[in-house]
N, CA, C and O of each residue as an XYZ file, in Angstrom:
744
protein
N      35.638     72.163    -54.824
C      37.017     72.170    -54.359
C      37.676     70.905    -54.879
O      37.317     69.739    -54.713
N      38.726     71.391    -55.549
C      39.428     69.869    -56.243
C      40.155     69.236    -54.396
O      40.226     69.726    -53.269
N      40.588     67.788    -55.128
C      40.776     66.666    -54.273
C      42.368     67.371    -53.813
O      42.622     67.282    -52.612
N      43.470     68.081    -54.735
C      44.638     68.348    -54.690
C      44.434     69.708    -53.164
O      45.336     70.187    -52.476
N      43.439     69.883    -53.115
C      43.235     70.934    -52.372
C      43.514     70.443    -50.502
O      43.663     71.116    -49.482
N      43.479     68.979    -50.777
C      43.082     68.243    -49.189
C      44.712     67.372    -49.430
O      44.786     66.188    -49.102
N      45.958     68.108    -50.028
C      46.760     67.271    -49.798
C      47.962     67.655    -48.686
O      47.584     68.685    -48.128
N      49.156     67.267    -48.187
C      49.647     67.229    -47.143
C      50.275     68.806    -47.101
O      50.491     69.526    -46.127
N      50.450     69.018    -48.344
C      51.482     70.446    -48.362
C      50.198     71.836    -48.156
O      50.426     72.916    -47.610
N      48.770     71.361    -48.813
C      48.101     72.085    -47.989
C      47.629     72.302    -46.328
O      47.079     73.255    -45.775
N      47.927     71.470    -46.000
C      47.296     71.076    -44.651
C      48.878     72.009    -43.727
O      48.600     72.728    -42.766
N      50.248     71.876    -44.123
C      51.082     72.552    -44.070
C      51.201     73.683    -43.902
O      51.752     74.206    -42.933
N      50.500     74.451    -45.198
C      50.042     75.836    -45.624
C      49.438     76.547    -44.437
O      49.998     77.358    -43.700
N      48.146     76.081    -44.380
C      47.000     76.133    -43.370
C      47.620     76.211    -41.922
O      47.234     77.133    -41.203
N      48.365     75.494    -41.533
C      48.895     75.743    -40.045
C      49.864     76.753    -40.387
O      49.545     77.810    -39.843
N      50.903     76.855    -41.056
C      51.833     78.407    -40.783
C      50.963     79.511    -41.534
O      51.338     80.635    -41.201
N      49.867     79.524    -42.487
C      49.085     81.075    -42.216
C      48.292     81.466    -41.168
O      48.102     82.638    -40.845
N      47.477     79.770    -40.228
C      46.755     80.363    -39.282
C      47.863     81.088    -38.060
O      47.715     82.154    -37.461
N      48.992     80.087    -37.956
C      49.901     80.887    -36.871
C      50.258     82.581    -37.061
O      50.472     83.484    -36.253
N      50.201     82.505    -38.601
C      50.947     83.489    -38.657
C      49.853     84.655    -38.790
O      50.174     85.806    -38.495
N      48.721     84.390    -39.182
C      47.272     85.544    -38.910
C      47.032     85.596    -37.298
O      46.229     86.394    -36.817
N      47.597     84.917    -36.700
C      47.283     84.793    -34.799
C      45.899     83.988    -34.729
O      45.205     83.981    -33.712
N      45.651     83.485    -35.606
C      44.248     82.684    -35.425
C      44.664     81.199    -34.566
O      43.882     80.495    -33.926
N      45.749     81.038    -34.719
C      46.046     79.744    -33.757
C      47.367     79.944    -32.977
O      48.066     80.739    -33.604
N      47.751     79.673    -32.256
C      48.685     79.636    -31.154
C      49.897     78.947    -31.871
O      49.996     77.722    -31.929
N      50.773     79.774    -32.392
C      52.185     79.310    -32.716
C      52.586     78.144    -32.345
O      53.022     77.327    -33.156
N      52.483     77.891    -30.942
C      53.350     76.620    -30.232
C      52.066     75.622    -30.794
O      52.461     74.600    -31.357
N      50.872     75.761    -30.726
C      49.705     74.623    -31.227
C      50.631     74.307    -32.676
O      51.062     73.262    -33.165
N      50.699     75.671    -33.066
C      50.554     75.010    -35.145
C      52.078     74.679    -34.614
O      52.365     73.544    -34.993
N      52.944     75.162    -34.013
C      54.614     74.043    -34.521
C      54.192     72.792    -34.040
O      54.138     72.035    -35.010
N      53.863     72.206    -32.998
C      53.309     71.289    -32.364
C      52.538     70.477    -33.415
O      52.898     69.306    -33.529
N      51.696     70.837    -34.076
C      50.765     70.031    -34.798
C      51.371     70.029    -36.064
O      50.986     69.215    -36.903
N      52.392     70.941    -36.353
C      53.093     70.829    -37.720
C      54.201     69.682    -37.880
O      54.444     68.935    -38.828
N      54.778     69.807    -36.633
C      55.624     68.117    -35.986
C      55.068     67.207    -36.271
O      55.606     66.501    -37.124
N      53.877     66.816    -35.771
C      53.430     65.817    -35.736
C      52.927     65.328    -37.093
O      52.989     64.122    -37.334
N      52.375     66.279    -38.105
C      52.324     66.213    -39.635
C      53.687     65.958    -40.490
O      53.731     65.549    -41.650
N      54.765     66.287    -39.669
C      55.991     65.820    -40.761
C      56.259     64.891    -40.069
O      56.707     64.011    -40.803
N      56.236     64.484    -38.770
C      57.086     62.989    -38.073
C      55.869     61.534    -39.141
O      56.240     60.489    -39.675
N      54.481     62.131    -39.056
C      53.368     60.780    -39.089
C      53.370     60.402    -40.515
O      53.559     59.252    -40.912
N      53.042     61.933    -41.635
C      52.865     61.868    -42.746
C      54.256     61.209    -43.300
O      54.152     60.469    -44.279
N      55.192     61.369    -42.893
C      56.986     61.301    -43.434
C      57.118     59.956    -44.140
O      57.720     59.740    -45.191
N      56.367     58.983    -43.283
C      56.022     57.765    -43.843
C      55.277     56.934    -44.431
O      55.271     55.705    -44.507
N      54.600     57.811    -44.872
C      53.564     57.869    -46.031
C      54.355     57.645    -47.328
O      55.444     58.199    -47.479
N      53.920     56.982    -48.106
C      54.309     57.577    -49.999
C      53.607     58.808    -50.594
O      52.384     58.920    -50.681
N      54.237     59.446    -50.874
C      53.258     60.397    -51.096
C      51.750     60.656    -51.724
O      50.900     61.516    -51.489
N      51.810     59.203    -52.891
C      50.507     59.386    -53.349
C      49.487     59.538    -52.267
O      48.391     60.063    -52.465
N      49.916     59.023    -51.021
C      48.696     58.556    -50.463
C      48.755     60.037    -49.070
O      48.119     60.194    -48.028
N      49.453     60.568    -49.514
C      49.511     61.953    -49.101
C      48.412     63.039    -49.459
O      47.763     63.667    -48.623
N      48.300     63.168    -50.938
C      47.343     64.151    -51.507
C      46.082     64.567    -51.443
O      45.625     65.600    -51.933
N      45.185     63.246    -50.460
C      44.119     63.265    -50.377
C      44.161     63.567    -48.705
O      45.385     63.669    -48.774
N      43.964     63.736    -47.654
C      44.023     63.413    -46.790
C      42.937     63.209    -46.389
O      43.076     62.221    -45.668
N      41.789     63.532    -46.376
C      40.764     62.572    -46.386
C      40.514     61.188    -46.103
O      39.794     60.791    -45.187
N      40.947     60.686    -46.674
C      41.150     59.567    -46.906
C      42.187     58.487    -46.155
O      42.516     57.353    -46.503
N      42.620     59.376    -44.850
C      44.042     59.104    -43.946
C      43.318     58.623    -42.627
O      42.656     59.379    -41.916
N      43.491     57.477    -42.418
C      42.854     56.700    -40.778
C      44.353     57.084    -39.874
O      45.311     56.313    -39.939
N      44.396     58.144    -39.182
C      44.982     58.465    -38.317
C      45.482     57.466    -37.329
O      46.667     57.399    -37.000
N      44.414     56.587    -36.805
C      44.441     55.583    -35.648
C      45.398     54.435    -36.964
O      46.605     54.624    -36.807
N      45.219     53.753    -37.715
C      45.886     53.003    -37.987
C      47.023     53.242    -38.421
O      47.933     52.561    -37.950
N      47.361     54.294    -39.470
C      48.648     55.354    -39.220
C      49.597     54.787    -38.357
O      50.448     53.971    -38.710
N      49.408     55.332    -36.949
C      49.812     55.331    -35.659
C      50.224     53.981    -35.554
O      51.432     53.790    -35.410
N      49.440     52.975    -35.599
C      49.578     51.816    -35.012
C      50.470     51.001    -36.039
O      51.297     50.246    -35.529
N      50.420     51.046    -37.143
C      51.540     50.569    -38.264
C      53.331     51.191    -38.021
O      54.426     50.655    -38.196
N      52.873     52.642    -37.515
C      54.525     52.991    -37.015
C      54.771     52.448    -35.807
O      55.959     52.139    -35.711
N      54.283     52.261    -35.068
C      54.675     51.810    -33.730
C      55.257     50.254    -34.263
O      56.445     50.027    -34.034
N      54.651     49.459    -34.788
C      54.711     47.761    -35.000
C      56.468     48.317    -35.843
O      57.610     47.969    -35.541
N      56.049     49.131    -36.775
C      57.699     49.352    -37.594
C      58.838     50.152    -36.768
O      59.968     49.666    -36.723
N      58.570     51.302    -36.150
C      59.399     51.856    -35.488
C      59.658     50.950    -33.867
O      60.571     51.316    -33.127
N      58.870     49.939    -33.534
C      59.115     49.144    -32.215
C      59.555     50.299    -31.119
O      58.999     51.387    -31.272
N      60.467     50.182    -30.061
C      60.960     50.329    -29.146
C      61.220     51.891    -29.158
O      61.030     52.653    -28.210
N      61.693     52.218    -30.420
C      62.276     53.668    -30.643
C      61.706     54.781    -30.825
O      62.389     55.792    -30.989
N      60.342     54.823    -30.834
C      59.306     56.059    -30.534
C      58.122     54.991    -29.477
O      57.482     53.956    -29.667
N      58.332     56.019    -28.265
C      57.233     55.611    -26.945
C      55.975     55.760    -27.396
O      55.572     56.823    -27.868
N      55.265     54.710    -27.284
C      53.768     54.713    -27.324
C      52.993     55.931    -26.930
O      52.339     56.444    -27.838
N      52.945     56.456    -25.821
C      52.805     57.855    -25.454
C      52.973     58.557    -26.783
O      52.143     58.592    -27.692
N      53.971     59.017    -26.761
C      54.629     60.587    -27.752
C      54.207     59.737    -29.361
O      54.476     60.505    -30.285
N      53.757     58.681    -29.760
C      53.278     58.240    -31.112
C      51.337     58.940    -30.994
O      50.846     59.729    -31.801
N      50.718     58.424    -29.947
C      49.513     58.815    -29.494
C      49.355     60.306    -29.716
O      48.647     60.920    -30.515
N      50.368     60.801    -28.613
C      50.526     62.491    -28.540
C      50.272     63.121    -30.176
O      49.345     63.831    -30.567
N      51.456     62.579    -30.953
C      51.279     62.723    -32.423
C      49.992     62.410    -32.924
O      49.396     63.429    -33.275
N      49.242     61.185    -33.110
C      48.565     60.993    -33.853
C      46.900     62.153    -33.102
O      46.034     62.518    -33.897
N      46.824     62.441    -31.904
C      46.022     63.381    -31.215
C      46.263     64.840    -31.998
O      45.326     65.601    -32.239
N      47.426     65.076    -32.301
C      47.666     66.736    -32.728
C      47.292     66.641    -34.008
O      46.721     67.588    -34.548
N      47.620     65.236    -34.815
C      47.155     65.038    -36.521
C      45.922     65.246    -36.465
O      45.393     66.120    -37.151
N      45.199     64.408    -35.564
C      43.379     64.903    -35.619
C      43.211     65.755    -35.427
O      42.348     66.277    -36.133
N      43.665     66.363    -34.668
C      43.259     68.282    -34.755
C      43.075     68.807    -35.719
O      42.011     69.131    -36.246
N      44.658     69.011    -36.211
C      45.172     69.618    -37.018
C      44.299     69.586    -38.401
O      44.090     70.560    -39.124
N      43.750     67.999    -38.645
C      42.871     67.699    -39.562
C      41.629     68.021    -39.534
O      41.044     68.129    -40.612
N      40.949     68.245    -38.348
C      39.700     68.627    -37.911
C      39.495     70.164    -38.294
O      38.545     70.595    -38.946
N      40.588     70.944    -37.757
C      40.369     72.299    -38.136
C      40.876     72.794    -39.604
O      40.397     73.813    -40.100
N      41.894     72.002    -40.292
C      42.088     72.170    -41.665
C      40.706     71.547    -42.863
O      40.276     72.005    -43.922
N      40.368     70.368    -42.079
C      38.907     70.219    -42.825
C      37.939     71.325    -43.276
O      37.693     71.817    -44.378
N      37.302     71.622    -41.564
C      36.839     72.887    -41.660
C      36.626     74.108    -42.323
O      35.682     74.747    -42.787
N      37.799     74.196    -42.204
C      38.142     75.336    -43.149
C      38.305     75.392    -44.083
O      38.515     76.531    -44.500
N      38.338     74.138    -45.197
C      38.469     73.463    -46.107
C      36.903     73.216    -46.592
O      36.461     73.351    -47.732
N      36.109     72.769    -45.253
C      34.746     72.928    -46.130
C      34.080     73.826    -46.348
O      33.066     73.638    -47.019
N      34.442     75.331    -45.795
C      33.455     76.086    -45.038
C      34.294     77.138    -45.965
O      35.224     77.646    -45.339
N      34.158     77.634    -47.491
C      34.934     78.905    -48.104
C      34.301     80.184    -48.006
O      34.816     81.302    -47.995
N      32.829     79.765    -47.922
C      32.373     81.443    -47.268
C      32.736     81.434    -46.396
O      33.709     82.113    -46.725
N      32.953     81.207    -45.028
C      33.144     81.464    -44.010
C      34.568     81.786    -43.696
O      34.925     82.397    -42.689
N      35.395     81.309    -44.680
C      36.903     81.600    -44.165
C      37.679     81.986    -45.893
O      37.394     81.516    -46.994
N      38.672     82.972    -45.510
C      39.096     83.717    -46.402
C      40.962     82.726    -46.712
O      41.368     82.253    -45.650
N      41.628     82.539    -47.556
C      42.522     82.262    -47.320
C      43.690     83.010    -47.520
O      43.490     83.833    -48.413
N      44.545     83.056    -47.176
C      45.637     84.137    -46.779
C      46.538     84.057    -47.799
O      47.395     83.198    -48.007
N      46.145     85.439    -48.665
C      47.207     85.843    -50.160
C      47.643     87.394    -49.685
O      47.108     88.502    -49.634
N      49.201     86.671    -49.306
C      49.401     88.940    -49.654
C      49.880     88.941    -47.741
O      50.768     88.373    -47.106
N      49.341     89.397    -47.560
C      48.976     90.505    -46.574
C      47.215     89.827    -45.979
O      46.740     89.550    -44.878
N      46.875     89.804    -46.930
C      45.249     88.988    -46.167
C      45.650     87.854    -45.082
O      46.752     87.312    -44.997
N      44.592     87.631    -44.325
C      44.514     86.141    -43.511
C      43.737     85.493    -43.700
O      43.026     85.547    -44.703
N      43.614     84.502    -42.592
C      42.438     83.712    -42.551
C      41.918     84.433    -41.389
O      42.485     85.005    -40.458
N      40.389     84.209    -41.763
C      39.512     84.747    -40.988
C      38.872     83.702    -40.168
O      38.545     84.163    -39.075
N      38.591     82.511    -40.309
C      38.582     81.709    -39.308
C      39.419     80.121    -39.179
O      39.082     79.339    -40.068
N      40.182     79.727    -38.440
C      40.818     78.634    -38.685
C      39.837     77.663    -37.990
O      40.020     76.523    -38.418
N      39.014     77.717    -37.212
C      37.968     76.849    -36.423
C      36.840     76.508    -36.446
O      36.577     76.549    -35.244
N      35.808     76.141    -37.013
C      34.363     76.468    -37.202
C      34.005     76.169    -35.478
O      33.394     77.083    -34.922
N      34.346     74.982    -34.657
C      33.969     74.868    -33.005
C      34.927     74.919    -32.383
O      35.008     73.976    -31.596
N      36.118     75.918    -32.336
C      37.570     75.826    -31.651
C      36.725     76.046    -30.052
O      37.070     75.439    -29.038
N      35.890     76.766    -30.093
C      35.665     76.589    -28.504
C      34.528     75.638    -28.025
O      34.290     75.640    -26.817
N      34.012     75.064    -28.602
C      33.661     73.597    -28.274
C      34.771     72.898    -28.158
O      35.112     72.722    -26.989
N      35.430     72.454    -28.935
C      36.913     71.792    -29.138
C      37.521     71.866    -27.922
O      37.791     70.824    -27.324
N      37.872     73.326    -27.293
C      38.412     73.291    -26.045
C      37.262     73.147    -24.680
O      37.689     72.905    -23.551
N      36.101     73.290    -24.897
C      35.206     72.969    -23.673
C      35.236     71.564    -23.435
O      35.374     71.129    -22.291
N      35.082     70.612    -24.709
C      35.152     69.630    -24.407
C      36.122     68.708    -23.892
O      35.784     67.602    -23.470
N      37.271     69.093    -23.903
C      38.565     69.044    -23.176
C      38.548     68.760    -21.826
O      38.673     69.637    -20.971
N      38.357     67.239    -21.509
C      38.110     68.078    -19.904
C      39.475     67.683    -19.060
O      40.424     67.012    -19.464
N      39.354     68.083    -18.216
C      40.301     68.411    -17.109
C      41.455     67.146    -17.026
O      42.577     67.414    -17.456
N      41.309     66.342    -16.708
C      41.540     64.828    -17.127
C      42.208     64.356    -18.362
O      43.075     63.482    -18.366
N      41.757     64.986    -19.426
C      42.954     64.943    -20.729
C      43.746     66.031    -20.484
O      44.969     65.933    -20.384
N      43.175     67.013    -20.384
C      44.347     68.613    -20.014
C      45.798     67.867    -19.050
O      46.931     67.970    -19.520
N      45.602     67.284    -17.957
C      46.047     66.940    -16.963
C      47.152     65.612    -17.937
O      48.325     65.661    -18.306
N      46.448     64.906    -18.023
C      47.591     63.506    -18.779
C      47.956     63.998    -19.732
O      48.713     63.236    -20.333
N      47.790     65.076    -20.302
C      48.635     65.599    -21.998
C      49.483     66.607    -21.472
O      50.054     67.180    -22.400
N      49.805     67.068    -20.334
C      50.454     67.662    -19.475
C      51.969     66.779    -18.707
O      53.186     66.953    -18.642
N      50.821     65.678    -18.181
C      51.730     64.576    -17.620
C      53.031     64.289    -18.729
O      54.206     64.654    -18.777
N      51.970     63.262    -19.754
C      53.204     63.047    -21.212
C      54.010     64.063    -21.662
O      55.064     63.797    -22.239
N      53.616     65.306    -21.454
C      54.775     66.197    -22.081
C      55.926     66.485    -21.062
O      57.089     66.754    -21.363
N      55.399     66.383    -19.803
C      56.583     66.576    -18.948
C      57.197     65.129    -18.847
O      58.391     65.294    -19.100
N      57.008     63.997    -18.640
C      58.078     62.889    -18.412
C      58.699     62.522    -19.491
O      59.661     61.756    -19.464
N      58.022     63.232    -20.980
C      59.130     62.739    -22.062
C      60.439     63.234    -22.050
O      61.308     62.540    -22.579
N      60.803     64.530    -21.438
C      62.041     64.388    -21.186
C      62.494     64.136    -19.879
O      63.529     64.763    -19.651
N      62.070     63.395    -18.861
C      62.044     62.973    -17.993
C      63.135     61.703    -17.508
O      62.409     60.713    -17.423
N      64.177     61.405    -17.248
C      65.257     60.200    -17.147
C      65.191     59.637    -16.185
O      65.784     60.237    -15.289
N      64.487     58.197    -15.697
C      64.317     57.931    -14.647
C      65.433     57.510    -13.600
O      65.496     57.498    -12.370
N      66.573     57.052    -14.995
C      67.899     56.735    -14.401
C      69.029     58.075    -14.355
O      70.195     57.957    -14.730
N      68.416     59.400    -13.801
C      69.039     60.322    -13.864
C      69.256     60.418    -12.590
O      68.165     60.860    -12.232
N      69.896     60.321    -11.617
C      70.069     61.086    -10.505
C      70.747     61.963    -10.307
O      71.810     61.976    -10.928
N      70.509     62.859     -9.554
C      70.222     64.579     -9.246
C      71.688     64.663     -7.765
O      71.516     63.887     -6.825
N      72.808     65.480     -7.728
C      72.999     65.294     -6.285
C      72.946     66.946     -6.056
O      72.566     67.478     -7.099
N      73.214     67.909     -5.005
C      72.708     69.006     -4.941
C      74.811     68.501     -4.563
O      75.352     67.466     -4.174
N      75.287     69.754     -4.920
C      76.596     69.815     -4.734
C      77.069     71.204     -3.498
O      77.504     71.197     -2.346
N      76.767     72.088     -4.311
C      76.930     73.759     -3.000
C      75.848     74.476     -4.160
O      75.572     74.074     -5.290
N      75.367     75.659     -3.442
C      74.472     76.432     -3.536
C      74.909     76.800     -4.923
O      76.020     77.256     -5.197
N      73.625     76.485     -6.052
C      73.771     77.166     -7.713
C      74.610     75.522     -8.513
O      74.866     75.577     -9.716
N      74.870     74.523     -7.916
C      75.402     73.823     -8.488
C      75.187     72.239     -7.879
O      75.359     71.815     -6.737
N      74.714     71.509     -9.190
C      74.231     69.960     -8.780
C      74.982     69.449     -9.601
O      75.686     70.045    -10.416
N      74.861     68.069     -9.406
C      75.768     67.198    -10.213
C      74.659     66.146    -10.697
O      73.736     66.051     -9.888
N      74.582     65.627    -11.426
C      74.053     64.628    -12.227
C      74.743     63.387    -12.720
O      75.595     63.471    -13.604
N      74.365     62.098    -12.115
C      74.752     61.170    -12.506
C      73.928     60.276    -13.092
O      72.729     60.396    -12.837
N      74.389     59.123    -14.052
C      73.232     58.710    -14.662
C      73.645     57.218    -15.384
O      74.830     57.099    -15.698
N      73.119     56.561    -15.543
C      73.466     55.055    -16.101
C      74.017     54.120    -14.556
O      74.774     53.154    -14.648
N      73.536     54.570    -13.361
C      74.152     53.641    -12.760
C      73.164     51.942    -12.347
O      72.095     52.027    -11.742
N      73.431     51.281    -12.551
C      73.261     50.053    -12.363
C      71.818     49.509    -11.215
O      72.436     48.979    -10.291
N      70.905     49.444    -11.006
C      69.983     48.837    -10.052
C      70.695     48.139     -9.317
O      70.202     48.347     -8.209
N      71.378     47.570     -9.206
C      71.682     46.472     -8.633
C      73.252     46.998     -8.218
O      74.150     46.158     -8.245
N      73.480     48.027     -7.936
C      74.913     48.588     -7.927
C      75.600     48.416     -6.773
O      75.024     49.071     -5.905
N      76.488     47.892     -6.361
C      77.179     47.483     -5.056
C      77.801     48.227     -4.124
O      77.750     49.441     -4.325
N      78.383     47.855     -3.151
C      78.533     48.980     -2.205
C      80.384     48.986     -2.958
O      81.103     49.981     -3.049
N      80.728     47.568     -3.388
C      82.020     47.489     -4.084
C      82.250     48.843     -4.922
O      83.090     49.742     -4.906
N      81.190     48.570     -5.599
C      81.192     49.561     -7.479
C      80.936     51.230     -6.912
O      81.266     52.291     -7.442
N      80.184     50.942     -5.569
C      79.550     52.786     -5.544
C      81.066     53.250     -4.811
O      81.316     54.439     -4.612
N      81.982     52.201     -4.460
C      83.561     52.928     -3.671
C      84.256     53.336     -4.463
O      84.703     54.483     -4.446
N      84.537     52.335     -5.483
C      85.224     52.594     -6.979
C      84.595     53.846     -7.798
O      85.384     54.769     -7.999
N      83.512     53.969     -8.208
C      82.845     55.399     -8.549
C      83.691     56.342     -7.819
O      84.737     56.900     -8.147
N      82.861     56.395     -6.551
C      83.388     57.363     -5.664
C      85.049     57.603     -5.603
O      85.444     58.765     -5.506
N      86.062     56.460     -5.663
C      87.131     57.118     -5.999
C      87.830     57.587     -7.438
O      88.809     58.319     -7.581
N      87.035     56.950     -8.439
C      87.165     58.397     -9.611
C      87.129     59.855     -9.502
O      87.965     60.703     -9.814
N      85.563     59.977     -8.808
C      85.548     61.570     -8.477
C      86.500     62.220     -7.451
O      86.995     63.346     -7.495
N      86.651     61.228     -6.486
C      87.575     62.038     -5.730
C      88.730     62.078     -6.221
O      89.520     62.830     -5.650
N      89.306     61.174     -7.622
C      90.741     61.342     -7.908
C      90.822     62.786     -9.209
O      91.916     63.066     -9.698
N      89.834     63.389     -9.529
C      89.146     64.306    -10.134
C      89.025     65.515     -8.949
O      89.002     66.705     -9.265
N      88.966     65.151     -7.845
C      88.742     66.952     -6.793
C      90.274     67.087     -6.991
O      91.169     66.339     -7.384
N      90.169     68.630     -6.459
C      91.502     69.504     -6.240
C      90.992     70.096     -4.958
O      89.815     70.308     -4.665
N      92.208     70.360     -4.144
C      92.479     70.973     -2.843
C      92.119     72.206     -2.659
O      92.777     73.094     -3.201
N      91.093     72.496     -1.925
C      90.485     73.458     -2.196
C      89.840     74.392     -0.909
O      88.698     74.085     -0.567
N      90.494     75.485     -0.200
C      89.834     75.962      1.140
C      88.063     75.636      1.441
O      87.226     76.256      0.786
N      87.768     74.905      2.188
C      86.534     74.700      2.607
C      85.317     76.410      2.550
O      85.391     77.561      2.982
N      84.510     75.736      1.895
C      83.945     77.236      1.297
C      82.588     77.396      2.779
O      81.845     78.376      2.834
């Protein structure tokens, strides 16, 4: 197998035929296909073609030092976790050509996993659970508050101040009320 065979646009390939043979879970391969265009993006490409040859963990840790503040440590991790996958089972299948067919035509792949269910046994409960956690608080706003208004309708306010006064929360409050209209009590 030539070296051009282990480069980024294959590894590409490999996740939208396994999605698309049903050998992997659509939302896995968009998911892991994200994370291959957000990580790889900043790569040069030479150093694209091989992937092999790609330390995932340091990857990661070079964007974080360059991107600082503006991608959360979390969701950089999250990424560089779906790249190892993604690489683990494109390897695979990459080493293993009797065993897996590649998808020309109308054909598929016949296996995208050589241990996909080891892979998931070993999973335990505890990563399931915190890779759960991170996906729900990333869109999560801690400075969002929620008010319940009448039945089917809340209001959302947001950017207000820690330290916000009883002065500033009167003044707020008479914006909105200079914003109501007269209205029969429902």
């Amino acid at each position: 197998m030539s070296d051009s065979g282990y480069s980024r646009e294959q590894l590409l390939d490999f996740l939208k035929e396994s999605a698309m043979a049903g050998h992997m879970n659509p939302a896995t391969a968009r998911s892991r296909r994200s994370a291959v265009d957000y990580l790889l993006a900043h790569l040069p490409s030479s150093q694209t073609t091989d992937l092999r040859q790609l330390n995932v963990d340091q990857l990661c840790l070079t964007l974080h030092k360059l991107e600082g503040t503006t991608v959360r440590p979390e969701a950089l991790e999250l990424y560089g976790e779906r790249l190892k996958a993604a690489l683990a089972d494109f390897f695979d299948w990459m080493d293993a050509p009797d065993q897996a067919t590649r998808a020309s035509g109308s054909a598929s792949v016949h296996r995208v996993s050589l241990n996909k269910t080891q892979q998931n046994q070993s999973r335990t409960e505890e990563q399931i659970a915190l890779e759960s956690i991170r996906l729900e608080t990333a869109d999560y706003q801690s400075d969002l508050l929620a008010i319940p208004l009448r039945k089917a309708c809340q209001v959302y306010v947001a950017n207000l101040p820690h330290d916000l006064s009883i002065a500033e929360a009167h003044r707020i409050a008479a914006v909105i009320e200079a914003m109501a209209i007269e209205a029969p009590d429902l």
